[in-house]
N, C-alpha and C positions, 0 to 999 in steps of 0.2 A: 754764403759762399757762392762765388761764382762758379757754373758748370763751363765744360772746356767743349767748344764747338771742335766735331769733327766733321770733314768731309767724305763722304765713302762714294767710290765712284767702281761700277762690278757690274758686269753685263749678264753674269747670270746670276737668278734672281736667289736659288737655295742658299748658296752663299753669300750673297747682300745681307738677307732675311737672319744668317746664325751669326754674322757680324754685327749689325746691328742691333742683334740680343745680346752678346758678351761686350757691347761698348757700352749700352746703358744699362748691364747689370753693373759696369764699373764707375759709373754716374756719370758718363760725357753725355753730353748732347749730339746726335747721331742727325746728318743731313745725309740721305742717298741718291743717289743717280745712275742710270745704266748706263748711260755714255756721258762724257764730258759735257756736250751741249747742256743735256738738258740740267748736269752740277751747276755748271754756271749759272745757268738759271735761276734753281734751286736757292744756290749763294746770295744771288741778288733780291730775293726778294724775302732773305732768314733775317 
């Protein structure tokens, strides 16, 4: 089964951090970033 790539993109970190728990307790594949930039980033090189 493929996992479902998500991108989480959340400038402050408590919240990135309980997102990121409830997306891979629901079996996504979780990519985060504080700003855009550096999602992009992030994206290009998942």
């Amino acid at each position: 089964m493929v996992r479902t790539k998500i991108m989480l993109i959340e400038d402050e970190p408590s919240v990135r951090e309980n997102i990121l728990e409830l997306l891979e307790a629901e079996d996504f594949e979780a990519i985060a970033g504080s700003n855009g930039r550096i999602g992009i980033e992030l994206a290009q090189h998942a």
